[in-house]
C-alpha positions as CSV (number, residue, x, y, z in Angstrom):
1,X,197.5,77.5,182.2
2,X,198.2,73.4,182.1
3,X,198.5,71.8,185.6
4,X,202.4,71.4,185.5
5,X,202.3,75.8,185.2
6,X,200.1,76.1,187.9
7,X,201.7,73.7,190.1
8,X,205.1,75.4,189.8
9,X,203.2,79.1,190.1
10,X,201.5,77.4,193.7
11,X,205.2,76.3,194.7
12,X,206.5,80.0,194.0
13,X,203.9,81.7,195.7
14,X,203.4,79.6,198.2
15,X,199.9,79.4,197.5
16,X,197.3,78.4,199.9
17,X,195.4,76.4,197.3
18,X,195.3,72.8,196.0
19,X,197.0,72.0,193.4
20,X,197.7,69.0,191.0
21,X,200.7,66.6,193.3
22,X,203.5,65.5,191.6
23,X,204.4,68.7,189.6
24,X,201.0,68.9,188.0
25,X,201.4,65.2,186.6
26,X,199.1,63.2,189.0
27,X,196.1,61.7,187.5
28,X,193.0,60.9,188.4
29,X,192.1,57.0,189.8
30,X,189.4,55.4,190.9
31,X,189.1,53.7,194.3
32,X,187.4,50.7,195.4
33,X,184.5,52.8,196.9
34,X,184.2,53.4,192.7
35,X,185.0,57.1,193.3
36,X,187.2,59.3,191.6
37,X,190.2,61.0,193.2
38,X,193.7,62.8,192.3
39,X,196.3,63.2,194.9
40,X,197.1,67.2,195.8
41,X,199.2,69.4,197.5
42,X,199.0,73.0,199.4
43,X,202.2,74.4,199.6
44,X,201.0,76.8,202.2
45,X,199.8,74.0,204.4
46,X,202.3,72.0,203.3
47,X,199.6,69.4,203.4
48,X,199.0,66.2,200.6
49,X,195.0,65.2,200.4
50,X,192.9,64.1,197.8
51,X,190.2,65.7,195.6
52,X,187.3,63.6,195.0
53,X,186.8,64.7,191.3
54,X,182.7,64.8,191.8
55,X,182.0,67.0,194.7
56,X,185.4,69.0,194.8
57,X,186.1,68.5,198.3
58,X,189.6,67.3,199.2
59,X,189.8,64.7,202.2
60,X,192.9,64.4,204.5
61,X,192.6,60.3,204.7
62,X,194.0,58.4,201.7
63,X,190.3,56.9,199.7
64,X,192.4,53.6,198.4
């Protein structure tokens, strides 16, 4: 399943998982710390965080 699939099956189901922002087009940056993030969304939460691409943890405070 590509990342614009499961953003749409997230948004159907109301999953409570984070998935790809944008409609599964977001892609990855890197901030000035020299970190990697993409920008996500839990439709459950109805929350927007980002994923630091390294250690998988998403953070509520925007990295850039």
């Amino acid at each position: 399943m590509n990342a614009i699939e499961e953003y749409n099956r997230a948004r159907v189901m109301l999953s409570d998982s984070w998935v790809i922002a944008c409609g599964g087009t977001e892609t990855p940056t890197k901030a000035r710390s020299g970190r990697t993030y993409i920008y996500v969304y839990n439709f459950r939460t109805d929350k927007h965080g980002w994923l630091d691409v390294e250690t998988d943890i998403v953070q509520m405070e925007n990295p850039y």
